[in-house]
PQR file of N, CA, C, O and H, with PARSE charges and radii, in Angstrom:
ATOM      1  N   UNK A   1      57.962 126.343 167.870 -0.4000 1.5000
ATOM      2  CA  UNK A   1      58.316 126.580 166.485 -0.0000 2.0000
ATOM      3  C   UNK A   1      57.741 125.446 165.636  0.5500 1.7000
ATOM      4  O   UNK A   1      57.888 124.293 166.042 -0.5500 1.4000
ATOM      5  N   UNK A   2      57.237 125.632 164.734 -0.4000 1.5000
ATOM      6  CA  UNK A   2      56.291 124.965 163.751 -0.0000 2.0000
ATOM      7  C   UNK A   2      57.232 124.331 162.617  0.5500 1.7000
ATOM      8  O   UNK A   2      57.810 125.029 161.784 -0.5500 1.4000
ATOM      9  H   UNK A   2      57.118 126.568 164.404  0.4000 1.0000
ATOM     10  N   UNK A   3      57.322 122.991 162.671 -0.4000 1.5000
ATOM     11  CA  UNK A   3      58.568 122.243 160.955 -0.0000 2.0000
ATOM     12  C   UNK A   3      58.101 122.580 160.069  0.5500 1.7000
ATOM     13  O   UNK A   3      58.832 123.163 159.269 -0.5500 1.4000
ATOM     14  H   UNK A   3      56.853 122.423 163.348  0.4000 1.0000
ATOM     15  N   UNK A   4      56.844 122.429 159.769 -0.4000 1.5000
ATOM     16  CA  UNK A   4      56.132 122.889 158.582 -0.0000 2.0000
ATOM     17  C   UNK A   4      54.652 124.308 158.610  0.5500 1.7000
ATOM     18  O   UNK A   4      53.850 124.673 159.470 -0.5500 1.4000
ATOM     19  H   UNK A   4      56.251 121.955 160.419  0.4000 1.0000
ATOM     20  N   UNK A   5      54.941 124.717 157.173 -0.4000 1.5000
ATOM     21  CA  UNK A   5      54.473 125.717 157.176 -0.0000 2.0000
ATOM     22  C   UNK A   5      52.472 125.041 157.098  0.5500 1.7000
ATOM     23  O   UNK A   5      52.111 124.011 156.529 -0.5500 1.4000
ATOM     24  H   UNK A   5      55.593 124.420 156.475  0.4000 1.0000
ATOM     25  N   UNK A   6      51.667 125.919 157.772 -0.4000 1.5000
ATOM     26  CA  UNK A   6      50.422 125.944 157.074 -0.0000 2.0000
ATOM     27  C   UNK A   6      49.576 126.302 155.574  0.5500 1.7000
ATOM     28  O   UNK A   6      48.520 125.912 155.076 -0.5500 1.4000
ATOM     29  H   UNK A   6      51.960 126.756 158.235  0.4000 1.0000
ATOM     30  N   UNK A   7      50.581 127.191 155.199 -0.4000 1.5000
ATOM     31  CA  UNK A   7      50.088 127.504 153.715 -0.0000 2.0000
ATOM     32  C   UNK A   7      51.582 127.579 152.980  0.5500 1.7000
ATOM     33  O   UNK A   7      52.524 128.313 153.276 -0.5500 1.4000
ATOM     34  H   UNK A   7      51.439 127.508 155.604  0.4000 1.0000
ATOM     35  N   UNK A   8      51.492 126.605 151.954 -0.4000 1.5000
ATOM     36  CA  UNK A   8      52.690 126.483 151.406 -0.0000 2.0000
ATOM     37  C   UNK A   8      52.449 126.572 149.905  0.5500 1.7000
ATOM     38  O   UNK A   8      51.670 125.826 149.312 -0.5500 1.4000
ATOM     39  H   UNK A   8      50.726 126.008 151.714  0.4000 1.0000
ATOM     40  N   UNK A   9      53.157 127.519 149.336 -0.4000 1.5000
ATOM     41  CA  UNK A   9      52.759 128.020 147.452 -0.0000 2.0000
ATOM     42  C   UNK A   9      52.723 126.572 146.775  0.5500 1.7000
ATOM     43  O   UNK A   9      53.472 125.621 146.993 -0.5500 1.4000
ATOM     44  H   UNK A   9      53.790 128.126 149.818  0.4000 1.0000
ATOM     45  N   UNK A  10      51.902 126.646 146.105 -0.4000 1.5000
ATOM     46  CA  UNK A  10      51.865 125.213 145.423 -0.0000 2.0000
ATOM     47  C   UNK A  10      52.893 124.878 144.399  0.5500 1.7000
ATOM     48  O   UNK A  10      53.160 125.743 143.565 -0.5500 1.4000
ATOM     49  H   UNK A  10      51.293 127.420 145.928  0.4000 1.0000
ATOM     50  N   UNK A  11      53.366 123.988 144.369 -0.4000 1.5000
ATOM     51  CA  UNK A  11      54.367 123.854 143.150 -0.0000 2.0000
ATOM     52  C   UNK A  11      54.866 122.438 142.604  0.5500 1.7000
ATOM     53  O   UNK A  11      55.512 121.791 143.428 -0.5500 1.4000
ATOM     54  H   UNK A  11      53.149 123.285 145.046  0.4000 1.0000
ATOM     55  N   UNK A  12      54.669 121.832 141.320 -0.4000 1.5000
ATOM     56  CA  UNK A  12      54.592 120.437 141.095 -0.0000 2.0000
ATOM     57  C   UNK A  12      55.895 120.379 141.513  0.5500 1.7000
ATOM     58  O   UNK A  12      56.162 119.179 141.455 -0.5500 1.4000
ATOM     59  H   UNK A  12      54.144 122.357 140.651  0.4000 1.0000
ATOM     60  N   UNK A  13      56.830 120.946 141.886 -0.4000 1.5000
ATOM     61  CA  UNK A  13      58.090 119.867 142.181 -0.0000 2.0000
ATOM     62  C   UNK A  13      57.559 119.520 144.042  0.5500 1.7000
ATOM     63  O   UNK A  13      58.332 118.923 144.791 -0.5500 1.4000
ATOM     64  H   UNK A  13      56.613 121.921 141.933  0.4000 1.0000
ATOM     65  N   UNK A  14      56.707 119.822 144.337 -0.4000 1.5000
ATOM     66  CA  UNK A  14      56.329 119.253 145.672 -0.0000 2.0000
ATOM     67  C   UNK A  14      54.710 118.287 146.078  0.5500 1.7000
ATOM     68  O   UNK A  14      54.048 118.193 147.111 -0.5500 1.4000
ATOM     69  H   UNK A  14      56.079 120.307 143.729  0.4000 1.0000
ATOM     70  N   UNK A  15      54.561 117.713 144.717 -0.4000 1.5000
ATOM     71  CA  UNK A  15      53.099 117.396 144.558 -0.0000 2.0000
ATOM     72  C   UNK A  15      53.588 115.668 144.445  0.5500 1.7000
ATOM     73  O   UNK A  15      54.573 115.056 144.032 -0.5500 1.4000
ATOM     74  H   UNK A  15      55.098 117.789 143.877  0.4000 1.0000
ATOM     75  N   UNK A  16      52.547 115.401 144.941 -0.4000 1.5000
ATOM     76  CA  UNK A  16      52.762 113.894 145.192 -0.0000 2.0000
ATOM     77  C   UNK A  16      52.492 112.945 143.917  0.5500 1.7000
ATOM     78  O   UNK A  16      52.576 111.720 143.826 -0.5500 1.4000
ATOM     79  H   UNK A  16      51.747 115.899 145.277  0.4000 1.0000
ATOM     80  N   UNK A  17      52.067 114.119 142.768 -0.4000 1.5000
ATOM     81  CA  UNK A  17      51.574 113.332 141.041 -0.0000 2.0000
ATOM     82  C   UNK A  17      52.682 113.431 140.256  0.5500 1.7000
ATOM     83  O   UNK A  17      52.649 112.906 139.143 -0.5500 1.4000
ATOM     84  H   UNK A  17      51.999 115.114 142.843  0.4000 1.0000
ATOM     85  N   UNK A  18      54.249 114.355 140.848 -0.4000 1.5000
ATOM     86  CA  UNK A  18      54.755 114.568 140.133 -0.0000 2.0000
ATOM     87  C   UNK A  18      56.372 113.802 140.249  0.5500 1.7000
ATOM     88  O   UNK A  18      56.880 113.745 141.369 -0.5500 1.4000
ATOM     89  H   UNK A  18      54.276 114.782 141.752  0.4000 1.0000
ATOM     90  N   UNK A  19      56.949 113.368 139.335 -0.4000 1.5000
ATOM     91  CA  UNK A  19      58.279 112.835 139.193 -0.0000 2.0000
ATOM     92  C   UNK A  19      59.403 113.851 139.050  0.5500 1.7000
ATOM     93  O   UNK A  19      58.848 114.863 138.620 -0.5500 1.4000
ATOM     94  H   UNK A  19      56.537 113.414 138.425  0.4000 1.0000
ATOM     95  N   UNK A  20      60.518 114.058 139.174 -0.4000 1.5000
ATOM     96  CA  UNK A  20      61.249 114.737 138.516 -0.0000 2.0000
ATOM     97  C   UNK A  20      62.289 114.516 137.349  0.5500 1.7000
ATOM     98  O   UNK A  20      62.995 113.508 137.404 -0.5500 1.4000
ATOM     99  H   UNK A  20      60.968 113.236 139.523  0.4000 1.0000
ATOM    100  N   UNK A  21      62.437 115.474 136.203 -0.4000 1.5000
ATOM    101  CA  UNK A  21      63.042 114.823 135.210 -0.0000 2.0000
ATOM    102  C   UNK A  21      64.300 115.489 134.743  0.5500 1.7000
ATOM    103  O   UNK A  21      65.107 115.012 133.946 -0.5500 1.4000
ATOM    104  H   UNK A  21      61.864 116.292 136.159  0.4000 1.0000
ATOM    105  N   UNK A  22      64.369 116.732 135.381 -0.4000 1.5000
ATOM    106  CA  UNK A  22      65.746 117.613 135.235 -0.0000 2.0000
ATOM    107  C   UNK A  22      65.748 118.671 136.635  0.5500 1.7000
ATOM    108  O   UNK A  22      65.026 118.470 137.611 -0.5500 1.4000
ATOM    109  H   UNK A  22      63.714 117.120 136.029  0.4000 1.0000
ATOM    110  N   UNK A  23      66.353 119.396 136.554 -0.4000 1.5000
ATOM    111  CA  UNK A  23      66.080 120.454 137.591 -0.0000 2.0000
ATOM    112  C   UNK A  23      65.195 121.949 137.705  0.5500 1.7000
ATOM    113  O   UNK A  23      64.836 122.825 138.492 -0.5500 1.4000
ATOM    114  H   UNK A  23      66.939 119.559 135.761  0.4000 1.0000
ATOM    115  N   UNK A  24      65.154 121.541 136.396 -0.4000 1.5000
ATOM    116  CA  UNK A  24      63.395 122.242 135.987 -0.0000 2.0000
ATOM    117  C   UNK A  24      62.390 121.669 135.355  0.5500 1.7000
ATOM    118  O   UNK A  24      61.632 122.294 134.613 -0.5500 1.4000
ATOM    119  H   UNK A  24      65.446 120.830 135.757  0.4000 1.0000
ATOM    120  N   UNK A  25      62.299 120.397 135.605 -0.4000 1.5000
ATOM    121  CA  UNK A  25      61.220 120.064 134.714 -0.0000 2.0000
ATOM    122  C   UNK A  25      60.651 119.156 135.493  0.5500 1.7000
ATOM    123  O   UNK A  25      61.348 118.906 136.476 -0.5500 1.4000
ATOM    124  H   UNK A  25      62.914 119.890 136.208  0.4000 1.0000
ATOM    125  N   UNK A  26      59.078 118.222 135.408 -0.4000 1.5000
ATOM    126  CA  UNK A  26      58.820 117.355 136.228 -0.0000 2.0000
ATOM    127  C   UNK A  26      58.020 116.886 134.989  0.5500 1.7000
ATOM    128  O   UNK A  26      57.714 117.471 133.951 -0.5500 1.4000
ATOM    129  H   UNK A  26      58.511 118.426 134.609  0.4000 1.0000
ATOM    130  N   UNK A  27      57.689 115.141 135.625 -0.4000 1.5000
ATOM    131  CA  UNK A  27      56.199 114.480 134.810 -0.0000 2.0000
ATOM    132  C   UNK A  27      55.711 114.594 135.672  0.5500 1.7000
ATOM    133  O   UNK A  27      56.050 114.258 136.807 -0.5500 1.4000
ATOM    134  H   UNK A  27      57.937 114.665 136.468  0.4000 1.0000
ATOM    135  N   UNK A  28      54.145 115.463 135.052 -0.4000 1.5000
ATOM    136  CA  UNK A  28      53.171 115.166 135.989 -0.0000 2.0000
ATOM    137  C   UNK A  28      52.346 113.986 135.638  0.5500 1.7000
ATOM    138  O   UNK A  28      52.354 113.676 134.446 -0.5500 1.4000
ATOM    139  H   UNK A  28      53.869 115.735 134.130  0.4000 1.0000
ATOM    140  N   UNK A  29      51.519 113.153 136.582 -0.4000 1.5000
ATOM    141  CA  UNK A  29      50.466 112.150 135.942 -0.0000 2.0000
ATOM    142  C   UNK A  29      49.412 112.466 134.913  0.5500 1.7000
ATOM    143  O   UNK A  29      49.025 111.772 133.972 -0.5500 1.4000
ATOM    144  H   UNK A  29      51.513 113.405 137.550  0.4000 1.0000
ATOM    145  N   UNK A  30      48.949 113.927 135.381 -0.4000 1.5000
ATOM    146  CA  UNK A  30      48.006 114.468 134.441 -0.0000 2.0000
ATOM    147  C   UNK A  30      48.210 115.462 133.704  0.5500 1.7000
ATOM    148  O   UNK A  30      47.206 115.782 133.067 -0.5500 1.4000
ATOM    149  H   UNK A  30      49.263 114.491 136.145  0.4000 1.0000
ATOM    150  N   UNK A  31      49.219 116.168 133.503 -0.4000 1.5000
ATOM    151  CA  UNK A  31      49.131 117.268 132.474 -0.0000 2.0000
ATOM    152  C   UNK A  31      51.193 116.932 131.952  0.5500 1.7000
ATOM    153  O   UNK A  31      51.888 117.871 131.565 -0.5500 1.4000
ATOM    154  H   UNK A  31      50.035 115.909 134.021  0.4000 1.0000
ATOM    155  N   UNK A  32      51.670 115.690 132.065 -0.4000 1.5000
ATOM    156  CA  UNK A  32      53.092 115.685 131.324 -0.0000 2.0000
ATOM    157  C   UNK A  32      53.954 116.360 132.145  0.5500 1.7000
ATOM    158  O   UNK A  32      54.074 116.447 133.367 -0.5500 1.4000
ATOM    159  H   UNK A  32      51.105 114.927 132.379  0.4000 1.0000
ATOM    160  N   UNK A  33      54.782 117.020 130.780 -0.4000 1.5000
ATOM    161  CA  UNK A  33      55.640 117.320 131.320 -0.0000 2.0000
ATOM    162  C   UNK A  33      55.596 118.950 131.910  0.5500 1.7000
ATOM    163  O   UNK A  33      54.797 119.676 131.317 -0.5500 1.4000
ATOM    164  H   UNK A  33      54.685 116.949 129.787  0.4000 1.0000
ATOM    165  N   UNK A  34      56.271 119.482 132.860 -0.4000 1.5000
ATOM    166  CA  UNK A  34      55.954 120.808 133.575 -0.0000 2.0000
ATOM    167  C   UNK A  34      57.146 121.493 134.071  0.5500 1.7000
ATOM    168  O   UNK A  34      58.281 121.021 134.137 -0.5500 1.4000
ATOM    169  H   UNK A  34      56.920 118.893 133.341  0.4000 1.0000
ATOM    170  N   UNK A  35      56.819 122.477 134.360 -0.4000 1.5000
ATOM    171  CA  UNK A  35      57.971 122.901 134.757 -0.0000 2.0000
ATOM    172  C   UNK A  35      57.968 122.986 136.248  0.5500 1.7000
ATOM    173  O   UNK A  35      56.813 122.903 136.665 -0.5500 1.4000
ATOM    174  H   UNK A  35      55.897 122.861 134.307  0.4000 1.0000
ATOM    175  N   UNK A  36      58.988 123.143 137.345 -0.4000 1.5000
ATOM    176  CA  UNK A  36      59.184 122.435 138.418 -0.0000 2.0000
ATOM    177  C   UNK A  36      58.325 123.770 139.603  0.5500 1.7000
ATOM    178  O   UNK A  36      58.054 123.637 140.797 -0.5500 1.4000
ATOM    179  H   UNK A  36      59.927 123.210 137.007  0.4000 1.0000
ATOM    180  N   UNK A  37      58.055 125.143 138.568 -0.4000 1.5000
ATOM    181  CA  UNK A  37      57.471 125.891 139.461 -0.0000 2.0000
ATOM    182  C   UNK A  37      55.924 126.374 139.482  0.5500 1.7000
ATOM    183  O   UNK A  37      55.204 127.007 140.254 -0.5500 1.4000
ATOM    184  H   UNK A  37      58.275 125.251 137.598  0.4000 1.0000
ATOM    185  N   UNK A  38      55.808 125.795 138.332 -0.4000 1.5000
ATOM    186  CA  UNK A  38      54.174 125.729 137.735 -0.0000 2.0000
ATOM    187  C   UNK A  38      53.227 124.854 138.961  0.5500 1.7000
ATOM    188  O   UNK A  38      53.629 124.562 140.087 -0.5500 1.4000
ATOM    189  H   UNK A  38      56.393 125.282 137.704  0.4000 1.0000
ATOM    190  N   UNK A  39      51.969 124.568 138.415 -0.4000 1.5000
ATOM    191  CA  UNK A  39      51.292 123.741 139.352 -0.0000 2.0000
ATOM    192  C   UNK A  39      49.602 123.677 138.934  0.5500 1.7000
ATOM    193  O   UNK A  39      49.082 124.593 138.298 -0.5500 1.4000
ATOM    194  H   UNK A  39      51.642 124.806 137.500  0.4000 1.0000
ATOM    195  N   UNK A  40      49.218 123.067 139.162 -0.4000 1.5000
ATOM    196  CA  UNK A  40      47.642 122.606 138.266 -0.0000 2.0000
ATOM    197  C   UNK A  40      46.839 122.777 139.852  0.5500 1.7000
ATOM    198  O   UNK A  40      47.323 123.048 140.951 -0.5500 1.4000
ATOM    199  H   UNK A  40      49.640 122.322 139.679  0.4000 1.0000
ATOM    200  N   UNK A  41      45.013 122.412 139.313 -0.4000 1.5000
ATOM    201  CA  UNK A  41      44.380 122.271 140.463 -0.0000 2.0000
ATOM    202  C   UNK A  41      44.296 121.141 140.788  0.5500 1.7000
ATOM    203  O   UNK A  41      43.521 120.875 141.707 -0.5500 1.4000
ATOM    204  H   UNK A  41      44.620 122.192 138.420  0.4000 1.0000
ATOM    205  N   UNK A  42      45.191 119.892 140.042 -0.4000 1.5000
ATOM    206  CA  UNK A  42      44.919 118.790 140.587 -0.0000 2.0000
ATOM    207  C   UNK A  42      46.207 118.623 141.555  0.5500 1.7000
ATOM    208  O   UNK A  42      46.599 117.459 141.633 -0.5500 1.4000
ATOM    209  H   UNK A  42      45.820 120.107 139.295  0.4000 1.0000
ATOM    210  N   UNK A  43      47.060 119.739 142.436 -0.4000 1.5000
ATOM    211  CA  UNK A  43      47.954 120.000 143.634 -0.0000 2.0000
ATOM    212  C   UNK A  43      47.922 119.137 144.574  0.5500 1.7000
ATOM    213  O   UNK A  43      46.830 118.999 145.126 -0.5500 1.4000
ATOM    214  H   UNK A  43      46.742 120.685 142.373  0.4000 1.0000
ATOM    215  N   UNK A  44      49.094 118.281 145.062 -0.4000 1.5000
ATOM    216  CA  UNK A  44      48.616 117.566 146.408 -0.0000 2.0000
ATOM    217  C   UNK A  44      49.834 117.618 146.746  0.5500 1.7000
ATOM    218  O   UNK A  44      50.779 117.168 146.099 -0.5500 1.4000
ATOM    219  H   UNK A  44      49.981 118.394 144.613  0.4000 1.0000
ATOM    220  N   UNK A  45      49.887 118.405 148.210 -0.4000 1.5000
ATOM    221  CA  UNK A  45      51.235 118.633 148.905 -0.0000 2.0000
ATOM    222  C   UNK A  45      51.789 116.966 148.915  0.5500 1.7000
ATOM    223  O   UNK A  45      51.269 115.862 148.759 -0.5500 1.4000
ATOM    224  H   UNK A  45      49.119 118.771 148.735  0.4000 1.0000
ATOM    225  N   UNK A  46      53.035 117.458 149.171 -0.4000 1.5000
ATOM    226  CA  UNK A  46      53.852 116.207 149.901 -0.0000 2.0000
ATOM    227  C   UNK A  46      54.635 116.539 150.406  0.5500 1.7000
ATOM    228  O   UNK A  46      55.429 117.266 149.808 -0.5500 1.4000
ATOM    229  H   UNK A  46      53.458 118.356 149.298  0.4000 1.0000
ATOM    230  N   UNK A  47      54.884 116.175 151.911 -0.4000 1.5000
ATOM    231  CA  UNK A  47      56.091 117.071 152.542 -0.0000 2.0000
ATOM    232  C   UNK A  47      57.276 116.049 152.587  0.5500 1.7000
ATOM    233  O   UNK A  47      58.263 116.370 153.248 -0.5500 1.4000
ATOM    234  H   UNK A  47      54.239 115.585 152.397  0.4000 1.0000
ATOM    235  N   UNK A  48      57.260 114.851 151.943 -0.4000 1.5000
ATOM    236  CA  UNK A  48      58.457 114.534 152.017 -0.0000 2.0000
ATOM    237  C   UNK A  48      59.761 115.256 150.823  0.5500 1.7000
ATOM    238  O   UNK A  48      60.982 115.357 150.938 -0.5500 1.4000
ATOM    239  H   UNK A  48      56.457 114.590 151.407  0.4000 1.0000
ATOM    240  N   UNK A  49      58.843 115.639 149.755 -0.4000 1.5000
ATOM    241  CA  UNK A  49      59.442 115.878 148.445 -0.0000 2.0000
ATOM    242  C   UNK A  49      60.207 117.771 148.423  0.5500 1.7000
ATOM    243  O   UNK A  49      60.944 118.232 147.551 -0.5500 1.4000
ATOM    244  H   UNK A  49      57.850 115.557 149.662  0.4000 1.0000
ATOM    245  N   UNK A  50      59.666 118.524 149.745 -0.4000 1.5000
ATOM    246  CA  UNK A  50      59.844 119.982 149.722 -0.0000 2.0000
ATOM    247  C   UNK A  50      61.884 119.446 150.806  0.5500 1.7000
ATOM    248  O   UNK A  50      62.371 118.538 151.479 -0.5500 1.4000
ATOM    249  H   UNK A  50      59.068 118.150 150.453  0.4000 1.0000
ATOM    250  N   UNK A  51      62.233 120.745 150.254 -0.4000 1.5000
ATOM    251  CA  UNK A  51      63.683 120.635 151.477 -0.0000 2.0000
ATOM    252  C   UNK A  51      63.552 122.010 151.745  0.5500 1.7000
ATOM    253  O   UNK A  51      63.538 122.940 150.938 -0.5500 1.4000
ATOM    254  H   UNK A  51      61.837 121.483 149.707  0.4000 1.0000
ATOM    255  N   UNK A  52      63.495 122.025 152.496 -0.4000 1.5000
ATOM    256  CA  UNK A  52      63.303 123.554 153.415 -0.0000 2.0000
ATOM    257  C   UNK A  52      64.680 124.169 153.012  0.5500 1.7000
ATOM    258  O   UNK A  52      65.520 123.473 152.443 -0.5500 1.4000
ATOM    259  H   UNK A  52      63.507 121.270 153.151  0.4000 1.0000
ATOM    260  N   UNK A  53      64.878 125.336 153.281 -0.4000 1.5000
ATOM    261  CA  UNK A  53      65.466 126.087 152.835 -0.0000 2.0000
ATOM    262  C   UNK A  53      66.650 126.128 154.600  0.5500 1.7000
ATOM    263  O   UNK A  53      66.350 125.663 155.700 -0.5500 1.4000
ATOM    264  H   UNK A  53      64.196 125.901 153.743  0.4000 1.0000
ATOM    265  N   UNK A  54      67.988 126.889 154.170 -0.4000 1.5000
ATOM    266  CA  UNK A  54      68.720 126.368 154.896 -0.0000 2.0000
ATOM    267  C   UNK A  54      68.506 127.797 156.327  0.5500 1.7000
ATOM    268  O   UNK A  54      68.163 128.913 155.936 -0.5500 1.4000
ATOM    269  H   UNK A  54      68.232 127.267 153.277  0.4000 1.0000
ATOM    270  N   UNK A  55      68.747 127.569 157.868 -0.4000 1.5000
ATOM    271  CA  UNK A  55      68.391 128.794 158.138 -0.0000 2.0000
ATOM    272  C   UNK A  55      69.822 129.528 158.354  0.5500 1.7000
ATOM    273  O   UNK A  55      70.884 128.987 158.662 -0.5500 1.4000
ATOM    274  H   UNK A  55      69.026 126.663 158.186  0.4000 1.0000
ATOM    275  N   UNK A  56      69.581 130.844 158.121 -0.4000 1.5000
ATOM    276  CA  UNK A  56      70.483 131.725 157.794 -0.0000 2.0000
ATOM    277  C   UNK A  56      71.619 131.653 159.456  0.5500 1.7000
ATOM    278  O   UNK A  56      70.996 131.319 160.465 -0.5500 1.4000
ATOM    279  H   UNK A  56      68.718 131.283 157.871  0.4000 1.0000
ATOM    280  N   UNK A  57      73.050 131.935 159.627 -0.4000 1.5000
ATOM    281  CA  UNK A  57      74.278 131.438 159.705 -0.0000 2.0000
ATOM    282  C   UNK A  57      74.005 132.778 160.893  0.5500 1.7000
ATOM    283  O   UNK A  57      73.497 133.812 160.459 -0.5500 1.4000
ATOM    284  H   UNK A  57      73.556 132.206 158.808  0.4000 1.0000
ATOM    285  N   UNK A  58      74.236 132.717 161.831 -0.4000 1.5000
ATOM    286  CA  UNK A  58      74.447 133.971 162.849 -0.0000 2.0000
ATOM    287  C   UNK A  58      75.966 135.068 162.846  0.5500 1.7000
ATOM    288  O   UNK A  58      77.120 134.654 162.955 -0.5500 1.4000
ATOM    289  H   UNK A  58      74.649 131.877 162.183  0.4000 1.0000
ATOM    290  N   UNK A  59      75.742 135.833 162.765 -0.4000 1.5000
ATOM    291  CA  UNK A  59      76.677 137.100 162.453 -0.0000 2.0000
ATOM    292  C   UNK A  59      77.396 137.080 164.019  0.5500 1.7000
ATOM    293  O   UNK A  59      76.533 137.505 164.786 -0.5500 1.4000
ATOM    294  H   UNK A  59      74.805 136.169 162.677  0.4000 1.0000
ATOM    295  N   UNK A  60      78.029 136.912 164.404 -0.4000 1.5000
ATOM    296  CA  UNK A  60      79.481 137.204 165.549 -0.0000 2.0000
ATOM    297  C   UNK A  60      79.910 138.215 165.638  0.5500 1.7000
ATOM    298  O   UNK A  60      80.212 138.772 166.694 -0.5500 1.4000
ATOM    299  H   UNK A  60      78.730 136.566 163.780  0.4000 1.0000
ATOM    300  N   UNK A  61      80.052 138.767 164.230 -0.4000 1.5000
ATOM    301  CA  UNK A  61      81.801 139.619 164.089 -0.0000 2.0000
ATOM    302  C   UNK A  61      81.271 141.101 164.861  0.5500 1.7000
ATOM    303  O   UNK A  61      81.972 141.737 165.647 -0.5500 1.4000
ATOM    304  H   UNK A  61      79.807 138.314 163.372  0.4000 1.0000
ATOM    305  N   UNK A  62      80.293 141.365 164.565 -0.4000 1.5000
ATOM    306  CA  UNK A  62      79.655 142.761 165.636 -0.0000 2.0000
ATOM    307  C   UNK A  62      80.348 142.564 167.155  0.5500 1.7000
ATOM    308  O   UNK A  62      81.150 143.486 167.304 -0.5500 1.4000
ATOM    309  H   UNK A  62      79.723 140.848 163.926  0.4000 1.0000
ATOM    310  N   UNK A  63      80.330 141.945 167.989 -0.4000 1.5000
ATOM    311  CA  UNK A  63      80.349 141.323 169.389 -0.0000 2.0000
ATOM    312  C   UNK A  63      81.210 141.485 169.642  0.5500 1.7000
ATOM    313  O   UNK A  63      82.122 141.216 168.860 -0.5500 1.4000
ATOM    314  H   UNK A  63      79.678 141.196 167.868  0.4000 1.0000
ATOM    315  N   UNK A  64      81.516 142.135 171.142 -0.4000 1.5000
ATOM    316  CA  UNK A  64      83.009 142.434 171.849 -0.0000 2.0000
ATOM    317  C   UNK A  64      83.084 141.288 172.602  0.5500 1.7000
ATOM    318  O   UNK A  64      82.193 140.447 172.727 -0.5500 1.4000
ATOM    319  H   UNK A  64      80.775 142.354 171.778  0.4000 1.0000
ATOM    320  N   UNK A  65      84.534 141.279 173.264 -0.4000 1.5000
ATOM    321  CA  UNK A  65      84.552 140.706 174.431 -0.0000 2.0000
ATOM    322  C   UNK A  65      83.922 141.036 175.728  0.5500 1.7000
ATOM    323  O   UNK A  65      83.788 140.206 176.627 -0.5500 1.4000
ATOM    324  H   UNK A  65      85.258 141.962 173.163  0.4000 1.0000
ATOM    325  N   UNK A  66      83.535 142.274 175.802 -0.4000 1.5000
ATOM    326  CA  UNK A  66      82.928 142.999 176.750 -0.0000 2.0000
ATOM    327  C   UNK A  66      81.290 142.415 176.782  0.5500 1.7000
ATOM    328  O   UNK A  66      80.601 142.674 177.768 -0.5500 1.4000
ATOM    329  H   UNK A  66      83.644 142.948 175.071  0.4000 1.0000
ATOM    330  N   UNK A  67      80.747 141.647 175.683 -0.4000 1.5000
ATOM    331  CA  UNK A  67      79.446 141.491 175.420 -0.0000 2.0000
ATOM    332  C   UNK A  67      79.452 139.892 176.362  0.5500 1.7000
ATOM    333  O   UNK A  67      78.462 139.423 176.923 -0.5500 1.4000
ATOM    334  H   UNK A  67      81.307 141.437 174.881  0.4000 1.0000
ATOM    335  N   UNK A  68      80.930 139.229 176.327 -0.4000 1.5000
ATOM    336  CA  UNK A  68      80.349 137.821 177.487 -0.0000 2.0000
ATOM    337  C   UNK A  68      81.058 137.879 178.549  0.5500 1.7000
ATOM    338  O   UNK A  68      81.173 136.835 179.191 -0.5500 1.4000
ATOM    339  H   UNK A  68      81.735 139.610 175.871  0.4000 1.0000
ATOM    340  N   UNK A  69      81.662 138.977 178.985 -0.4000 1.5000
ATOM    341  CA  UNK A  69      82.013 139.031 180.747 -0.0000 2.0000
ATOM    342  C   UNK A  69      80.846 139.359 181.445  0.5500 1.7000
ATOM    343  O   UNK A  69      80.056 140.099 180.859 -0.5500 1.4000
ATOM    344  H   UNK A  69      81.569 139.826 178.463  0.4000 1.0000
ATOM    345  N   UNK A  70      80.500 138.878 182.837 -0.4000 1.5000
ATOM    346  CA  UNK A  70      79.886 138.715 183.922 -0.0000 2.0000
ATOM    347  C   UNK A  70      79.626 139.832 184.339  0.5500 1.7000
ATOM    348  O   UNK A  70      79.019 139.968 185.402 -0.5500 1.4000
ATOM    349  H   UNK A  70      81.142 138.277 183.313  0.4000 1.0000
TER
END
């Protein structure tokens, strides 16, 4: 299983030019201020700045007891 993805949508809240200044907004170095889902061609991943998304919680309640006897 792979931590990080190979092609990841570009987006200044994950670019290494960009600061953050609200929860939608960022400074970029070169084009100001932006919004956090936008993104220029001057893009440069950073994977410290992305948080992966959480993985989804496994469902139980389907499952008998009959499903873990021997």
């Amino acid at each position: 299983m792979a931590l990080f993805q190979k092609k990841i949508e570009p987006r200044c809240v994950y670019c290494t030019r960009s600061r953050p200044l609200d929860e939608e907004q960022v400074v970029c170095d070169k084009k100001g201020v932006m919004s956090a889902g936008s993104h220029c061609r001057s893009f440069r991943y950073d994977p410290l700045k992305r948080v992966p998304p959480r993985p989804a919680k496994a469902d139980f309640s389907a499952l008998k007891d009959e499903d873990f006897q021997i």
